[in-house]
N, C-alpha and C positions, 0 to 999 in steps of 0.2 A: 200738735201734729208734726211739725219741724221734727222737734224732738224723738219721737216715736221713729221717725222715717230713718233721720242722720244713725240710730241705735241698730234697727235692724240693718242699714247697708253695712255697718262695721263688724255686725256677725254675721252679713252674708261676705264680707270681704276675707274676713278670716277662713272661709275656704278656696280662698282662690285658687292655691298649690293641687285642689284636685283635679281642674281638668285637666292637666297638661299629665298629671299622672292615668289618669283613663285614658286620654289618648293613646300615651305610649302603650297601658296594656292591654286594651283593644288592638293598636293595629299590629303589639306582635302576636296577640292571638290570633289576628288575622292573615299573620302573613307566613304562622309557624305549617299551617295544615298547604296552603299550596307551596311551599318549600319543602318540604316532607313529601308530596305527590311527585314534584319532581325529582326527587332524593332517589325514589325507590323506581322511575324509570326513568331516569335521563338521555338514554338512547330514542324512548319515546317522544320524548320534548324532542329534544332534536330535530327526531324525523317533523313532528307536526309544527315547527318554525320552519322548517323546509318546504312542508304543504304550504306554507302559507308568504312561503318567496321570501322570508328574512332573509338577510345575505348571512355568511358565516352561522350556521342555524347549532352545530356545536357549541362553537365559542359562548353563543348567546343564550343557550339553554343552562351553561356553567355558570356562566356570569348572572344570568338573572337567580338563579339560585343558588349561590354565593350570597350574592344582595338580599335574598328573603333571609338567608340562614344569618346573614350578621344583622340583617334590621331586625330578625327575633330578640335576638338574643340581646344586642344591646339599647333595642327599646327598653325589653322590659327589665333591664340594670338601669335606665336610664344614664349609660353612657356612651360619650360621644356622637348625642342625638342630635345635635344640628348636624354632624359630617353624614352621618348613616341614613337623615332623613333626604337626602339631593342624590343620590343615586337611586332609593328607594322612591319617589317622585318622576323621577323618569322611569323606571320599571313600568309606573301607573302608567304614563301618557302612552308609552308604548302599548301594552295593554287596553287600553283605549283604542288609537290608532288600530290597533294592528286585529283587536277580537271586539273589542264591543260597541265600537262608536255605530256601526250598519246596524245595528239593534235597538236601535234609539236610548232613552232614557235609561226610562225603570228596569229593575234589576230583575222583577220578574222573570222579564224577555231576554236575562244576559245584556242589557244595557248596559252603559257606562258610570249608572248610579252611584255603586257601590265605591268604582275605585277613583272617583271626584270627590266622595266622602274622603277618601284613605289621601287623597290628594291635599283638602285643604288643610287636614291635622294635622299632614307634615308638614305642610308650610306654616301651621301655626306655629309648631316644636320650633321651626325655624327661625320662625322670627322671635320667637317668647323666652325659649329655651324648653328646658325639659320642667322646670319648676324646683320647688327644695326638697322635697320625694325623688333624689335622685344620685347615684352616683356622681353623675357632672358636678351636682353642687357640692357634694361631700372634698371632692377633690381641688375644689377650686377655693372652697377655706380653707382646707387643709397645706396646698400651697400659696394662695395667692392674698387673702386673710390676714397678715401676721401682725 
């Protein structure tokens, strides 16, 4: 029974390298389409970080999607996902904070469900890395390897 047990944990260890790769392409698919929403009105962003009393409601509508356009993109390269994942984690909290924490939970209701999911898997990339499905890694044998 030992035996049996020790064989399959070492073929299920042998996929370790996929979650950090679904995270990253989960949360840049998740972060391509509200990056993209604001792309195509950001005068509207604006105005409604304005509604909703952010200070600098410009700066913050560029800036937060800036942050989605580079966390798309270099999530799902998996490069420079620890740096891109700590701005993109406070995007979350703001977001939170700022639209859906008064809505309780579940995402149903526009809760804060969704983006504590999108919260912990960057902090997991964070702390983990991005995995060996990744530019980061490719780069860092490539230099640092020899």
């Amino acid at each position: 029974m030992k035996a049996l047990y020790e064989s399959l944990i070492k073929k299920v260890e042998m996929l370790g390298d996929l979650p950090p790769l679904f995270f990253r392409l989960i949360l840049a698919y998740g972060f391509y389409g509200p990056a993209m929403q604001k792309v195509a009105n950001i005068d509207g962003i604006a105005e409604w970080f304005a509604s909703m009393g952010m200070p600098f409601p410009t700066l913050n509508a560029y800036m937060a999607t800036g942050t989605e356009i580079s966390g798309f993109i270099l999530l799902f390269l998996g490069l420079a996902t620890r740096i891109i994942s700590i701005p993109l984690i406070i995007v979350m909290i703001v977001a939170i904070v700022t639209v859906h924490l008064g809505n309780g939970f579940e995402a149903g209701s526009n809760g804060f469900e969704i983006p504590l999911y999108y919260i912990l898997m960057l902090l997991s990339l964070v702390i983990t890395g991005p995995g060996r499905i990744s530019l980061d890694n490719l780069l860092k044998r490539k230099l640092f390897d020899k």
